[in-house]
ZAMARGU-4260 file (C-alpha; in steps of 0.2 Angstrom, whole numbers, plus 5000, padded with zeros to 4 digits):
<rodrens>
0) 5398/5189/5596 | 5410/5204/5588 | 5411/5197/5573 | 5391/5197/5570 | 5391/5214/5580
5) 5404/5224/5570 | 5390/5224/5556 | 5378/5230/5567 | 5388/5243/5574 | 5403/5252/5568
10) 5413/5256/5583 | 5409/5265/5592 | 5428/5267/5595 | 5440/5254/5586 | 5455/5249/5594
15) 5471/5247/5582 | 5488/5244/5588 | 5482/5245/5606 | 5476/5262/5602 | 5459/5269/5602
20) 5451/5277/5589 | 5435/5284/5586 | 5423/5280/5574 | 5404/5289/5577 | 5415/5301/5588
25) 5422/5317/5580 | 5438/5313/5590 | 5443/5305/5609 | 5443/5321/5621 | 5460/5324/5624
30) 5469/5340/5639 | 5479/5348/5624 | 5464/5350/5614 | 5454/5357/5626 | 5437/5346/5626
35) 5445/5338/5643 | 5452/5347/5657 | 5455/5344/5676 | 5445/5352/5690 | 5451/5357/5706
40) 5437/5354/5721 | 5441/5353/5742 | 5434/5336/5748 | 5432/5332/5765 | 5429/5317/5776
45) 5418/5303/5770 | 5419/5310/5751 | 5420/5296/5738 | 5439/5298/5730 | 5450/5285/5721
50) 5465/5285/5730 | 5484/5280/5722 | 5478/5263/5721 | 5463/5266/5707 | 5450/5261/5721
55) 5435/5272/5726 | 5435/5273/5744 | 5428/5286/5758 | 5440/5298/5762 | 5448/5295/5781
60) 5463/5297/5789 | 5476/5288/5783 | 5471/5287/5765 | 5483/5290/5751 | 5478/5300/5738
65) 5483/5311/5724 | 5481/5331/5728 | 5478/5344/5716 | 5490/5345/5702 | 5499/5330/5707
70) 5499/5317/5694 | 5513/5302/5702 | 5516/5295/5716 | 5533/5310/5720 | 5517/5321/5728
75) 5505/5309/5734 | 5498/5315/5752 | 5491/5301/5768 | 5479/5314/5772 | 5478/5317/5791
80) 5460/5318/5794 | 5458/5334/5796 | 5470/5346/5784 | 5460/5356/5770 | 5463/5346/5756
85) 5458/5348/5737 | 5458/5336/5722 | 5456/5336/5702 | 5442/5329/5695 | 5442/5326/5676
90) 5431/5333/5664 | 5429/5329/5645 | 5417/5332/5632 | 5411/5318/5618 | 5406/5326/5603
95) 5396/5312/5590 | 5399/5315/5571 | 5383/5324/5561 | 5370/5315/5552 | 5373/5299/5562
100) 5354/5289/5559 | 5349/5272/5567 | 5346/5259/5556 | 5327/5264/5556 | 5331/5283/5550
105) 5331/5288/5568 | 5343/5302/5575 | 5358/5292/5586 | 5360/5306/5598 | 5369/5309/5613
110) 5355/5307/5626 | 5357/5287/5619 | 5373/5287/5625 | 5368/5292/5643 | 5351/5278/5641
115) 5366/5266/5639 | 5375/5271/5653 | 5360/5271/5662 | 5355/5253/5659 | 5373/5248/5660
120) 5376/5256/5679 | 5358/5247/5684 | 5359/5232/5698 | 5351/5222/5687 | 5363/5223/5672
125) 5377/5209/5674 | 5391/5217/5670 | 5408/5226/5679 | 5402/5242/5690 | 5421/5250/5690
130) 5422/5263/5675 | 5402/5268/5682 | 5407/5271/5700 | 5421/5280/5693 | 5409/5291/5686
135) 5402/5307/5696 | 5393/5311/5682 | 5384/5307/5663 | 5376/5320/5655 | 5366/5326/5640
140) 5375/5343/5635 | 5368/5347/5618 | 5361/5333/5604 | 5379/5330/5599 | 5387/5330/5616
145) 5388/5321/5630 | 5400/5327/5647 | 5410/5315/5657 | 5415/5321/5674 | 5424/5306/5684
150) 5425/5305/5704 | 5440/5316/5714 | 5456/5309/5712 | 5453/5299/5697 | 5468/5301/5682
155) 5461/5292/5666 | 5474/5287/5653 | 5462/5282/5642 | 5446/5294/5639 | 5439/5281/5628
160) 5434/5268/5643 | 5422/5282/5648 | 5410/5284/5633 | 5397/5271/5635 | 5390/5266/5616
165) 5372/5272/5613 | 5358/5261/5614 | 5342/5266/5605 | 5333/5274/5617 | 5317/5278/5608
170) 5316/5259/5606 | 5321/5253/5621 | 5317/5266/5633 | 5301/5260/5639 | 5308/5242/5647
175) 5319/5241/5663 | 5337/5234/5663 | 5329/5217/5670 | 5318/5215/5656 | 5332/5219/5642
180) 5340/5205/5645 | 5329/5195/5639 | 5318/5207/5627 | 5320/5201/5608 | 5324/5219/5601
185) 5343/5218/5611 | 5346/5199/5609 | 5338/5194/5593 | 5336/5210/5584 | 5348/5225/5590
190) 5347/5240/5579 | 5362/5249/5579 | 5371/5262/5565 | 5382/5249/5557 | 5385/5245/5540
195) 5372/5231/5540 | 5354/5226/5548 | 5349/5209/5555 | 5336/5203/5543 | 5334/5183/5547
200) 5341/5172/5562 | 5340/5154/5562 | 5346/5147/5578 | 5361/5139/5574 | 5365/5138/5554
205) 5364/5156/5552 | 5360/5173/5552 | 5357/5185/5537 | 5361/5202/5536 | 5356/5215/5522
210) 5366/5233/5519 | 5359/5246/5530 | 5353/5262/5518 | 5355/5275/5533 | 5371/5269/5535
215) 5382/5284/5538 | 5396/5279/5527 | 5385/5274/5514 | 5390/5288/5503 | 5407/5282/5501
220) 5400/5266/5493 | 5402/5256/5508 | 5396/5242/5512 | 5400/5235/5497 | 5388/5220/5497
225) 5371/5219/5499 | 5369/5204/5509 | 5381/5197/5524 | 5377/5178/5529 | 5385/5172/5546
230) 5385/5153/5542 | 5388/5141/5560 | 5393/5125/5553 | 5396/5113/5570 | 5410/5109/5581
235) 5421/5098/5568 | 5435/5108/5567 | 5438/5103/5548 | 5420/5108/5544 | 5426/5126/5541
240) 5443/5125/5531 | 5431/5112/5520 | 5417/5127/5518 | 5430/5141/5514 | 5439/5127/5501
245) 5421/5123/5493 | 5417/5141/5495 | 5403/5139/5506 | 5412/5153/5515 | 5422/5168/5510
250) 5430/5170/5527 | 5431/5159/5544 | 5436/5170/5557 | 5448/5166/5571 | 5434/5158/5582
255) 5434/5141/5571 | 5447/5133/5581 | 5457/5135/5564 | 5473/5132/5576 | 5470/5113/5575
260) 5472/5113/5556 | 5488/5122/5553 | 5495/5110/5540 | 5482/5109/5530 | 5481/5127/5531
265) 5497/5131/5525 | 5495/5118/5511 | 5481/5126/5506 | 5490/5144/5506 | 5505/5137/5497
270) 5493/5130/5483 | 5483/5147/5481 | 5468/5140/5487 | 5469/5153/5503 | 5473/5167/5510
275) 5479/5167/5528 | 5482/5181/5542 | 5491/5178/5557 | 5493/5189/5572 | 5503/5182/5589
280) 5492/5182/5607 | 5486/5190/5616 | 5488/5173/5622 | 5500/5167/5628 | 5505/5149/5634
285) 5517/5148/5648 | 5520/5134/5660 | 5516/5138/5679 | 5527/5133/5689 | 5520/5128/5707
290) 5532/5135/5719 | 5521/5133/5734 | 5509/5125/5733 | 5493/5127/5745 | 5498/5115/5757
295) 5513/5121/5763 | 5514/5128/5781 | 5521/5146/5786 | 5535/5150/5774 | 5540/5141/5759
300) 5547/5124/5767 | 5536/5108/5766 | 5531/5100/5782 | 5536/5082/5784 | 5524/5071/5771
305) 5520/5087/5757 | 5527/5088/5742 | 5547/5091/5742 | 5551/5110/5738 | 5556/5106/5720
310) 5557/5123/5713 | 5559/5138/5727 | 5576/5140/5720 | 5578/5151/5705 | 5591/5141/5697
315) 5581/5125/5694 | 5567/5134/5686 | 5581/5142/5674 | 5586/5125/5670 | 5567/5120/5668
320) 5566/5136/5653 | 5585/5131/5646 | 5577/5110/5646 | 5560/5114/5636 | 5560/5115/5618
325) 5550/5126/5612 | 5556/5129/5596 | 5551/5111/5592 | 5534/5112/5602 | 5530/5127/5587
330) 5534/5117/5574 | 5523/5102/5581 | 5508/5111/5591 | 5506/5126/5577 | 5516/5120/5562
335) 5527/5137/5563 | 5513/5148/5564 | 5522/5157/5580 | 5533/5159/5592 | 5543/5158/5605
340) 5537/5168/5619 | 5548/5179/5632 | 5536/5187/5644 | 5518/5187/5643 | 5519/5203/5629
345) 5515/5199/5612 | 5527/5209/5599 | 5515/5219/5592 | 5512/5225/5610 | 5522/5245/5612
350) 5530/5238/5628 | 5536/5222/5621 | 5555/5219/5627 | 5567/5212/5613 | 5580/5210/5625
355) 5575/5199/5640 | 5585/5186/5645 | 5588/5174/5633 | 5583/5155/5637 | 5588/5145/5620
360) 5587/5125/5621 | 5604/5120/5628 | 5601/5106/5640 | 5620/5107/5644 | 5617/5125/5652
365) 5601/5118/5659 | 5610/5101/5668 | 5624/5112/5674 | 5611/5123/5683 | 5603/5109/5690
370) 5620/5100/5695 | 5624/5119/5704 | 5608/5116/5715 | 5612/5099/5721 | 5600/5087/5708
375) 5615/5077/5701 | 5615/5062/5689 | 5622/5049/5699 | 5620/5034/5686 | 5625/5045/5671
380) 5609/5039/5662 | 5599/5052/5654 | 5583/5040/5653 | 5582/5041/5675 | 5579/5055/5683
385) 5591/5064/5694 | 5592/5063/5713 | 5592/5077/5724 | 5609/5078/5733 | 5611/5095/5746
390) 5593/5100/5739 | 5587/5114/5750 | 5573/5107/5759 | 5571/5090/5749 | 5577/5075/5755
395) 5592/5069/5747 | 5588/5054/5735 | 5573/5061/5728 | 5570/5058/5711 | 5567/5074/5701
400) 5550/5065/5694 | 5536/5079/5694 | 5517/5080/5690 | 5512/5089/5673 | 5495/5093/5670
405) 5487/5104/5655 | 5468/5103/5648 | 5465/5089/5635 | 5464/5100/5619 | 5476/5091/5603
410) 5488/5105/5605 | 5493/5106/5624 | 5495/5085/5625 | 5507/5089/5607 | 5516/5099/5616
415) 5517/5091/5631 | 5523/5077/5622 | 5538/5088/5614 | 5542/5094/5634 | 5541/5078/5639
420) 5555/5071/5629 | 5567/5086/5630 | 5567/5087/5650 | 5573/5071/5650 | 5589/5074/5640
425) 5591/5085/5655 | 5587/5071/5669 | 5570/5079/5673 | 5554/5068/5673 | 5537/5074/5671
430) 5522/5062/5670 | 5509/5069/5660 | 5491/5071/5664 | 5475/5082/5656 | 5460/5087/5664
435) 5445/5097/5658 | 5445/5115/5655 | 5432/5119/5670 | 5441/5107/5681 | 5459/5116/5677
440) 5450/5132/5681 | 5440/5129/5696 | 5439/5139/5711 | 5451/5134/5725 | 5453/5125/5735
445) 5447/5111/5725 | 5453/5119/5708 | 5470/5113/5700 | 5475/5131/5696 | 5466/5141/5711
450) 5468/5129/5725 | 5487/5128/5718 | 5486/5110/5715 | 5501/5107/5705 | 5520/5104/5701
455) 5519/5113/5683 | 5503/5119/5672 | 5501/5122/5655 | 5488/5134/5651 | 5485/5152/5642
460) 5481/5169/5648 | 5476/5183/5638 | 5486/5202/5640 | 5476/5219/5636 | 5484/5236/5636
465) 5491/5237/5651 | 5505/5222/5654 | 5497/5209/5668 | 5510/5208/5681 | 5499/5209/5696
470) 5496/5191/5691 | 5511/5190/5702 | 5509/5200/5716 | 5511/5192/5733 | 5494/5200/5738
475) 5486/5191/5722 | 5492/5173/5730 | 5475/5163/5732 | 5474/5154/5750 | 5458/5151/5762
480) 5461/5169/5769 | 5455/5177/5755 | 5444/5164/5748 | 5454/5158/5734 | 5455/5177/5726
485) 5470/5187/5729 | 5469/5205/5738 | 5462/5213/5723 | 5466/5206/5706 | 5456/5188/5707
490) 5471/5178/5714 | 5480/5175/5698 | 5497/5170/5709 | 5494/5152/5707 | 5512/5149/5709
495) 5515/5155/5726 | 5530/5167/5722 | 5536/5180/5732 | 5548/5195/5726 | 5546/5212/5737
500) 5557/5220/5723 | 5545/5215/5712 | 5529/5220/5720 | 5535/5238/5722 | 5539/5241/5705
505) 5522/5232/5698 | 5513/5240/5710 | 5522/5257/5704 | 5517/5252/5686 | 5499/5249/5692
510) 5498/5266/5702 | 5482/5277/5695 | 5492/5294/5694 | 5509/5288/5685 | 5512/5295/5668
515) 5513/5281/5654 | 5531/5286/5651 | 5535/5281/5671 | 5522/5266/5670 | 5530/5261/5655
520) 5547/5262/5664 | 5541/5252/5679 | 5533/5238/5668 | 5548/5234/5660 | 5560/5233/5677
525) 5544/5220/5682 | 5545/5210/5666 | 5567/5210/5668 | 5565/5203/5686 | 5550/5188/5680
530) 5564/5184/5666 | 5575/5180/5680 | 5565/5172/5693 | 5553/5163/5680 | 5539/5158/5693
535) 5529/5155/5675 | 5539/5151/5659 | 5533/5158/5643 | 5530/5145/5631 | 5523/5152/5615
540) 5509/5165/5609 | 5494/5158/5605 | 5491/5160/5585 | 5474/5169/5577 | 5472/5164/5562
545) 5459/5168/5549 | 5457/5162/5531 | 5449/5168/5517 | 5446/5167/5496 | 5462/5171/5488
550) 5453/5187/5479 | 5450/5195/5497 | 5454/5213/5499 | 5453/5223/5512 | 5455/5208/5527
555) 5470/5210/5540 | 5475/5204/5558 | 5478/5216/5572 | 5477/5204/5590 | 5472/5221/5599
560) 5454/5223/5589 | 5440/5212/5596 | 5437/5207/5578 | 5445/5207/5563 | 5430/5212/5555
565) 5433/5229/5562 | 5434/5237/5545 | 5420/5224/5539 | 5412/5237/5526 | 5426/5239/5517
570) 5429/5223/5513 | 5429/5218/5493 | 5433/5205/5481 | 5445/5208/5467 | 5461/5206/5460
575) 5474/5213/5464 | 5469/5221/5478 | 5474/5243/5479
</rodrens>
């Protein structure tokens, strides 16, 4: 969908290196430049106020909240129902570059922005409600500016999440939400300021785009081709390294499932055939680890005829990490094209951690682990598994034989397959299975994942700007009591783990009002402590991968954007490029 969109609109605010930055903004509104700014106002009982946690909630007795100039958790207040209490609400200004046109040669203006938010906060438009009831105000300053004024209590970090891109109101200003969903003029032929214009869309083999002569860039020679094709050439993987040999296509973007092809990608690049850019995440693959599963009783022991307690001790799951091979899974799931993965951070990411504990192949480190815990090798045959021998809570002579289940995609069973081997040197048996990716992901308690159904799972999450650890909250631990979806954050705990250390400093990292130096700070302590307790090991980062002519210029990789086509008007042919 980006990759067709970023012709259509240009922004309205890019993201590179996890920053924002704008694009048909002068600049994002900022409290040292003035255009935002903090605005003390007494609230009472039964105001709406987002308290330290980030939720909008009535204000009672007992809620916490951030007062007036207070911006951490140091000065946070329970307010006792009936003390005079004042808050800061934010206010910033959005101020749209001059001379901006809809493709039609219509002002973009700032009262299309406000249409969009609008539509966007309607019941009848699907989509996320938190940054609009977040809002206490939208509003049309001038025909360039548009004011943001947030509810009491909020503390944004990131201005941009509160400029809603415009839609064009003189077009579309006569439907209702309801009917936009379906109206041809936004899912057939959007309008938008971009660097190009739909011109012709056949369902399924492609669409045609021609340059847009209002574009506001237009001046500088961009775009520089008249016409854009988006060609969609089936669900044969090979079908689109074939195109971009044959030069059906100038570029495949990273949607193709171009990660199935990696050797013949990188015989292609070797030859000079290609070009190839590569960025790691923000997937990441890790293997979940199920540490209590749903079926246990009170507590983390097993009642008589569950599944023995394989992994509740720290230890064994370090041994698991030391027993997997992930350097070889890389080489034969992505042919090198990433890496090994230490937390769920990709490098590129500005909190990424070089120095977290270190879990290298060593199977002698990993057997002398499990040896520590009680599974010993009594036959001293690597080909059985080992039996449990003083085990907490698991019966001695069980055989370390566990379940392994992953979706049925070429890559996961390759490296299942490469897992499979090296925990056996250790004495560790998995048997393999695959399901499908609806089934894997399926609401508990029937799900494999949500109804925490498992002994280890492979899959991949994705990370955004703010490091996920309140995937491993206790609260965030799916069970019947909260219907298979955590306290707050969808029930991401599939592993059942349980670290108060860990849920304070999370939730610190989490906390509306911290600064990012003292989020920063927190998130890190939580990544240092999942190093150690490992309820999910990290595997390796899923890799993007795009491919192009060898004359390309202009095309790069950043895993933050939503596309790599976020510069897509200045992209040209020619040799060599500036």
């Amino acid at each position: 969908m980006w990759s067709v969109l970023e012709a259509v609109y240009d922004g309205p605010v890019d993201t590179r290196e996890y920053k924002s930055l704008p694009v048909i903004l002068q600049k994002l509104p900022s409290l040292a430049d003035g255009d935002a700014s903090a605005q003390s106002m007494p609230v009472k009982a039964g105001d709406l106020v987002v308290n330290t946690e980030g939720n909008l909630i009535a204000l009672a007795k007992g809620i916490t909240v951030f007062p007036s100039d207070c911006a951490n958790e140091t000065c946070a207040v329970t307010w006792d129902g009936s003390s005079d209490l004042s808050m800061d609400r934010f206010i910033a200004n959005f101020r749209l570059k001059s001379g901006i046109l809809w493709s039609d040669g219509e002002p973009l203006k700032a009262s299309d922005s406000v249409f969009s938010f609008k539509i966007a906060s309607d019941p009848d438009t699907p989509v996320i409600k938190q940054a609009m009831d977040l809002t206490e105000a939208y509003e049309v300053v001038d025909d360039q500016t548009i004011r943001w004024v947030s509810k009491p209590g909020l503390l944004p970090r990131d201005f941009a999440n509160y400029f809603w891109t415009p839609l064009p109101e003189h077009i579309l200003g006569s439907m209702t939400a309801a009917e936009l969903l379906t109206a041809p003029e936004t899912n057939k032929s959007p309008i938008g300021w971009g660097p190009y214009v739909i011109d012709e869309w056949t369902a399924g083999d492609h669409i045609r785009l021609v340059k847009n002569p209002n574009y506001f860039r237009a001046s500088e020679g961009m775009p520089k081709f008249d016409v854009l094709v988006y060609r969609f050439l089936g669900d044969i993987a090979d079908n689109n390294v074939a195109a971009q040999l044959t030069g059906v296509c100038d570029i495949v973007d990273q949607t193709t499932r171009l990660e199935e092809q990696t050797e013949l990608i990188r015989q292609s690049e070797l030859t000079g055939k290609m070009k190839v850019y590569s960025g790691l995440g923000p997937e990441w693959e890790h293997l979940a680890v199920g540490i209590k599963p749903a079926n246990y009783e009170d507590g983390i022991q097993p009642s008589q005829g569950d599944r023995p307690d394989y992994f509740s001790d720290p230890r064994t799951r370090q041994a698991l990490t030391y027993c997997l091979d992930r350097e070889q899974a890389v080489v034969d799931t992505y042919n090198n094209l990433t890496k090994v993965a230490n937390s769920y951070l990709p490098p590129t990411h500005p909190l990424y951690m070089k120095n977290l504990t270190d879990y290298a192949y060593d199977t002698a480190q990993g057997s002398k682990l499990l040896d520590e815990v009680g599974w010993k090798d009594l036959d001293n045959d690597p080909a059985t598994p080992r039996t449990a021998q003083g085990v907490v809570n698991v019966p001695d002579g069980t055989p370390f034989s566990i379940s392994y289940i992953t979706t049925d995609s070429s890559q996961h069973q390759r490296a299942a397959e490469a897992f499979q081997k090296s925990l056996a040197e250790c004495g560790i048996e998995i048997k393999v299975s695959t399901t499908t990716v609806d089934k894997l992901y399926a609401q508990g308690p029937e799900g494999v994942l949500f109804g925490r159904n498992f002994d280890l799972a492979q899959f991949a999450w994705a990370v955004g700007e703010i490091p996920p650890c309140f995937i491993y909250l206790s609260s965030e631990i799916p069970s019947a009591a909260n219907n298979w979806l955590g306290e707050k954050f969808g029930g991401g705990n599939i592993t059942g783990y349980t670290n108060p250390e860990f849920d304070a400093v999370c939730g610190q990292s989490l906390l509306t009002g911290l600064n990012e130096q003292t989020a920063g700070d927190a998130a890190r302590k939580a990544m240092e402590i999942l190093a150690m307790d490992l309820p999910d090991i990290p595997l390796f980062y899923q890799p993007k991968i795009v491919i192009s002519r060898p004359d390309m210029c202009g095309l790069g990789m950043d895993i933050s954007s939503r596309s790599e086509f976020w510069n897509l008007e200045a992209l040209d042919f020619g040799q060599p490029c500036e």
